[in-house]
Jmol script that loads the backbone (N, CA, C; Angstrom):
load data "model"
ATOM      1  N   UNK A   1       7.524 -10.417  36.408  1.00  0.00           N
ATOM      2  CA  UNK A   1       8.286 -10.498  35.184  1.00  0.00           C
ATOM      3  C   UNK A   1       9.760 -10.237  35.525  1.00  0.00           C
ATOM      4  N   UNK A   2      10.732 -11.247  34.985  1.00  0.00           N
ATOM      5  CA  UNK A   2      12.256 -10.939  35.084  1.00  0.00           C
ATOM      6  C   UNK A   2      12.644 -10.520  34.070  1.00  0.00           C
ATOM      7  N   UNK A   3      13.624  -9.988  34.379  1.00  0.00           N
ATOM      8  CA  UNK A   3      14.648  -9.496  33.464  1.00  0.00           C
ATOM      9  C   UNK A   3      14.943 -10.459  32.463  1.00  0.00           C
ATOM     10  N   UNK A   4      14.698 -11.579  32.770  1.00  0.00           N
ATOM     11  CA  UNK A   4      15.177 -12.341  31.417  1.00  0.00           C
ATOM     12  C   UNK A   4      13.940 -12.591  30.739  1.00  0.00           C
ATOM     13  N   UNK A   5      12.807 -12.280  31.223  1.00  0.00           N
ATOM     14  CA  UNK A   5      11.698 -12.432  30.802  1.00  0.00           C
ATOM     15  C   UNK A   5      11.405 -10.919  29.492  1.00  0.00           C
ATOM     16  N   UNK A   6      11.768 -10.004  30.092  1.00  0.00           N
ATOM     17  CA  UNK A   6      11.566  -8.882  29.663  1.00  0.00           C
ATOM     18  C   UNK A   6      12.505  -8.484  28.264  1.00  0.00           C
ATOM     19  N   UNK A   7      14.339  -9.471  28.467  1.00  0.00           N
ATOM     20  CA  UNK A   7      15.046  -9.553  27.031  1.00  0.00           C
ATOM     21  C   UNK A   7      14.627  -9.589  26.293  1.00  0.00           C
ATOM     22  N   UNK A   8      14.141 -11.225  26.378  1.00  0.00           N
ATOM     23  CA  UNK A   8      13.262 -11.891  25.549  1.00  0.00           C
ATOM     24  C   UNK A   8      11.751 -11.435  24.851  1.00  0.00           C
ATOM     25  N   UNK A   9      11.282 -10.695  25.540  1.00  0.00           N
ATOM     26  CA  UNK A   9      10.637  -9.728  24.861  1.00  0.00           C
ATOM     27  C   UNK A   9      10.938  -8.473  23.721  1.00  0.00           C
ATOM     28  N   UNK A  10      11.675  -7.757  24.586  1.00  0.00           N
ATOM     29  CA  UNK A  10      12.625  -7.222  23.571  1.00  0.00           C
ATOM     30  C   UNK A  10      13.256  -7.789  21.915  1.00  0.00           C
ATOM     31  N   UNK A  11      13.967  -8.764  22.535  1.00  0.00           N
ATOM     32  CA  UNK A  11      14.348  -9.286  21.682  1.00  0.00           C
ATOM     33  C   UNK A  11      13.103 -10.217  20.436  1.00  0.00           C
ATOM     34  N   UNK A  12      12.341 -10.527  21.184  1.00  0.00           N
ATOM     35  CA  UNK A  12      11.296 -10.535  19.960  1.00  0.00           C
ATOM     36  C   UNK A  12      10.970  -9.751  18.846  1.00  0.00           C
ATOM     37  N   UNK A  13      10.691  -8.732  20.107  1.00  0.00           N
ATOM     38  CA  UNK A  13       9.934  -7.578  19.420  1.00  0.00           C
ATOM     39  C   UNK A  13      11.360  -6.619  18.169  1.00  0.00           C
ATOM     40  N   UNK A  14      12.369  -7.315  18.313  1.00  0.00           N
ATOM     41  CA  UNK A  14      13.436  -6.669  17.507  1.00  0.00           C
ATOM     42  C   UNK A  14      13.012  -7.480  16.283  1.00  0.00           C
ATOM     43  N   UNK A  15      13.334  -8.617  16.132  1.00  0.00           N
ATOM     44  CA  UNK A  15      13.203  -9.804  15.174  1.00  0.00           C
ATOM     45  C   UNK A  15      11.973  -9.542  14.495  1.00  0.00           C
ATOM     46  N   UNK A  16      10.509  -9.171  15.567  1.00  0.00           N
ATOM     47  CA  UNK A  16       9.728  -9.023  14.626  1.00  0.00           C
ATOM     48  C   UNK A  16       9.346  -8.138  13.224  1.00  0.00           C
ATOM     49  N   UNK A  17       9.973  -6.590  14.259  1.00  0.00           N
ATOM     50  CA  UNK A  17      10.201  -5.232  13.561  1.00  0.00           C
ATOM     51  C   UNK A  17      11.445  -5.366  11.929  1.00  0.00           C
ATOM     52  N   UNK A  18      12.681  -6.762  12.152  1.00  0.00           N
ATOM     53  CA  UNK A  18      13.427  -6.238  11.449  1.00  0.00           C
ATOM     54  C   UNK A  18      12.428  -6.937  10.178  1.00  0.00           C
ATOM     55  N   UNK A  19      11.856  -8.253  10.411  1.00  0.00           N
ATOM     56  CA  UNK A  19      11.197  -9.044   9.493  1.00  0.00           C
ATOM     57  C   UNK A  19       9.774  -8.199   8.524  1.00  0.00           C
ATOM     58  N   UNK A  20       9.558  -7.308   9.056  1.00  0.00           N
ATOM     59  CA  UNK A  20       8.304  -6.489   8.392  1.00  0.00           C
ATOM     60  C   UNK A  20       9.192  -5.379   7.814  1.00  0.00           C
ATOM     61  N   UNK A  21      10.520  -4.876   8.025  1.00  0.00           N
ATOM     62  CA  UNK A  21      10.844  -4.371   7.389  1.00  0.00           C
ATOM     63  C   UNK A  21      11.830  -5.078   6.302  1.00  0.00           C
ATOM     64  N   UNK A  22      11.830  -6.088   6.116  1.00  0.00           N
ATOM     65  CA  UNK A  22      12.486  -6.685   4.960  1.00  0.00           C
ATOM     66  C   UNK A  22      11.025  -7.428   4.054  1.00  0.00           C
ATOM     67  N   UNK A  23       9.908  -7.533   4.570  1.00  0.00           N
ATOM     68  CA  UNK A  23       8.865  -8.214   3.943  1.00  0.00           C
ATOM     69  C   UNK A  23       8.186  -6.410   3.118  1.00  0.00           C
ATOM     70  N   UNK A  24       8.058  -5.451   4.123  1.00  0.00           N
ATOM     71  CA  UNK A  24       7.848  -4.240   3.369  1.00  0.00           C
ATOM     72  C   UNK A  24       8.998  -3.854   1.791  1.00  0.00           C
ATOM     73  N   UNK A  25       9.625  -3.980   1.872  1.00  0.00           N
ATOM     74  CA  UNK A  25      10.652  -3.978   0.813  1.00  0.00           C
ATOM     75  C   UNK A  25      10.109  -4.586  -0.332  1.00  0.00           C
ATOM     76  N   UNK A  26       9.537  -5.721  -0.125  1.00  0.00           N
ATOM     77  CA  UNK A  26       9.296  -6.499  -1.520  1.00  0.00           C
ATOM     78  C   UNK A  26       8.436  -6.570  -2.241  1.00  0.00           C
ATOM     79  N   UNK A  27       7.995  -6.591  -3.319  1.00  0.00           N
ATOM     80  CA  UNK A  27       7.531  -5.873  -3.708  1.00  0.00           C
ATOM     81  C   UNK A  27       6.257  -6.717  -4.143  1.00  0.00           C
ATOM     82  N   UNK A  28       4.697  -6.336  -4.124  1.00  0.00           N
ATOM     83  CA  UNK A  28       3.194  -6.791  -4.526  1.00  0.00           C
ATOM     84  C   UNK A  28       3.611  -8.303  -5.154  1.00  0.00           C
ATOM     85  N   UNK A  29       3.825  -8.418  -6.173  1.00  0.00           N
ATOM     86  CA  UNK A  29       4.598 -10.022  -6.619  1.00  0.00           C
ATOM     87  C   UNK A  29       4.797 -10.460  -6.149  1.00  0.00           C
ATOM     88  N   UNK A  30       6.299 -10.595  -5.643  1.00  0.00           N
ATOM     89  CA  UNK A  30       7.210 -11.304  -4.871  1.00  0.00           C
ATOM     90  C   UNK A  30       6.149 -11.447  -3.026  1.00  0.00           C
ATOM     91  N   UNK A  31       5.621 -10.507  -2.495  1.00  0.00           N
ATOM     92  CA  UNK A  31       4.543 -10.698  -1.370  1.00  0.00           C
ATOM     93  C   UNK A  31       3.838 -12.245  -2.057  1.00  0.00           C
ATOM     94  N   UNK A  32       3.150 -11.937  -3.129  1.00  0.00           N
ATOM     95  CA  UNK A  32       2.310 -12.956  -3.456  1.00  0.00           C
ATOM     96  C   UNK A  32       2.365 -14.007  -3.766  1.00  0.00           C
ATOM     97  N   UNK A  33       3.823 -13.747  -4.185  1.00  0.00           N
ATOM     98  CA  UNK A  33       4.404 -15.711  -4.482  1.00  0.00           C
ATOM     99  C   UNK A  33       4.606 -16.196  -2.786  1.00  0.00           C
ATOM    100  N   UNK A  34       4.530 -15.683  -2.236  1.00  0.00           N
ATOM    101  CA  UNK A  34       5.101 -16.254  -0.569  1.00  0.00           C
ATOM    102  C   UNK A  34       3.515 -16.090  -0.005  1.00  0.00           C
ATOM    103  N   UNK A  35       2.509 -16.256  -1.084  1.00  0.00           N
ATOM    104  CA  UNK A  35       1.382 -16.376   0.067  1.00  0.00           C
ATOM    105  C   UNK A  35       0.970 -15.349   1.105  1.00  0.00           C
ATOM    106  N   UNK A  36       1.850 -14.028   0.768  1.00  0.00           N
ATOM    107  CA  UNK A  36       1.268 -12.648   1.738  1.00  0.00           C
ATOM    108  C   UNK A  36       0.557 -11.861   1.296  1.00  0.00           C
ATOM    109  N   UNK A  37      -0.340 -11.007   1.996  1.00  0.00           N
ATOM    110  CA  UNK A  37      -0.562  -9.311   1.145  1.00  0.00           C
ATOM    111  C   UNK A  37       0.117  -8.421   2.095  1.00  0.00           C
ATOM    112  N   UNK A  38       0.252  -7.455   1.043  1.00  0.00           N
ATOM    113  CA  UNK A  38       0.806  -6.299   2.548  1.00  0.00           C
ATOM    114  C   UNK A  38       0.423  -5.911   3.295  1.00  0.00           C
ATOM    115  N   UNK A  39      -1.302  -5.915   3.728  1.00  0.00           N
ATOM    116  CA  UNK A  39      -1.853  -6.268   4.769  1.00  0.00           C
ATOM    117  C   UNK A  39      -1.188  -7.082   5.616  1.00  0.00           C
ATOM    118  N   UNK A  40      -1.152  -7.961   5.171  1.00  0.00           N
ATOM    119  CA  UNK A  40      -0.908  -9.306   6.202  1.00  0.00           C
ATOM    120  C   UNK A  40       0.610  -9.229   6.858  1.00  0.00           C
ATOM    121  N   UNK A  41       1.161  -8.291   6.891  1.00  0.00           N
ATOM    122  CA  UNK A  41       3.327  -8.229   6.986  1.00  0.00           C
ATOM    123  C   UNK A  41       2.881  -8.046   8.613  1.00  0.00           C
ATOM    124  N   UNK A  42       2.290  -7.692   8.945  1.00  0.00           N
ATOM    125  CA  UNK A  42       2.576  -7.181  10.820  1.00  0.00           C
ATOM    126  C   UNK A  42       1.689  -8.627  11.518  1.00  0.00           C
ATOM    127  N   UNK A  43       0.531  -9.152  10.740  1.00  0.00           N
ATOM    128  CA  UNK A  43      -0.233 -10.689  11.363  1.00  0.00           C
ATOM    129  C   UNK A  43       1.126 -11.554  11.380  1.00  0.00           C
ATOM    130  N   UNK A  44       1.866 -11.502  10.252  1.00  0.00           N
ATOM    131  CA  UNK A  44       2.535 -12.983   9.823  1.00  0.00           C
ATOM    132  C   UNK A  44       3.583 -12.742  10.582  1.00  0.00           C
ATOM    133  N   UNK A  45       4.313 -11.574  10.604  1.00  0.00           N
ATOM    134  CA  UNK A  45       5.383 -11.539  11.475  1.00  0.00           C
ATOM    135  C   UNK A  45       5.341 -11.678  12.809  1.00  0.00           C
ATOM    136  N   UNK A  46       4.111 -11.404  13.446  1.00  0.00           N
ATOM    137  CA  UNK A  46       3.948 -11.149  14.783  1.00  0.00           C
ATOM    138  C   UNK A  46       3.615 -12.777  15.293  1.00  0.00           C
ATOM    139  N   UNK A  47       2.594 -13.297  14.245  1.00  0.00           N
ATOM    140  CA  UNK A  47       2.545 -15.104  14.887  1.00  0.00           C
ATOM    141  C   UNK A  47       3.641 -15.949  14.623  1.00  0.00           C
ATOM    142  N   UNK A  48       4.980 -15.035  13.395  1.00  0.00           N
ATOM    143  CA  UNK A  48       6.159 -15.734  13.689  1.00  0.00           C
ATOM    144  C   UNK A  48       7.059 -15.669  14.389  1.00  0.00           C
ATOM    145  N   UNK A  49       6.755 -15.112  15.334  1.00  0.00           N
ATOM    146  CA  UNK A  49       7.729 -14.215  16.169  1.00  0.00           C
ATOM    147  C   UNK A  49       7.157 -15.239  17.629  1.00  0.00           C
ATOM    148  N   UNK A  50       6.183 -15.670  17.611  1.00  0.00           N
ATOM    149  CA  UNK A  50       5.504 -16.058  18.622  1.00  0.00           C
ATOM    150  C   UNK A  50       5.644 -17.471  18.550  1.00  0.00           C
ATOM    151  N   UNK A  51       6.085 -18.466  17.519  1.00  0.00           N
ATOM    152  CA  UNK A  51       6.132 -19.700  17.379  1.00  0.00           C
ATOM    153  C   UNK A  51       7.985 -19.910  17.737  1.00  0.00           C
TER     154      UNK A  51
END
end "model"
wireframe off; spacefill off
backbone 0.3
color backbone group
């Protein structure tokens, strides 16, 4: 693993963390009009983080 390999990890893993904390924020409704539960904030972020 390189270093640029390892950024990029990082840097995922930033993007993923900031996105579950702006999807945690919102509130049961607003989750549900977008097709989430709050269950689902760490699945959805993590396979979007990965695409």
């Amino acid at each position: 693993m390189t270093i640029r390999d390892i950024t990029h990890k990082i840097q995922d893993w930033r993007r993923q963390r900031a996105a579950v904390r702006e999807l945690s924020q919102l509130s049961d409704r607003e989750l549900h009009d977008l097709g989430i539960s709050r269950a689902d904030i760490e699945f959805v972020t993590r396979k979007a983080a990965r695409a």
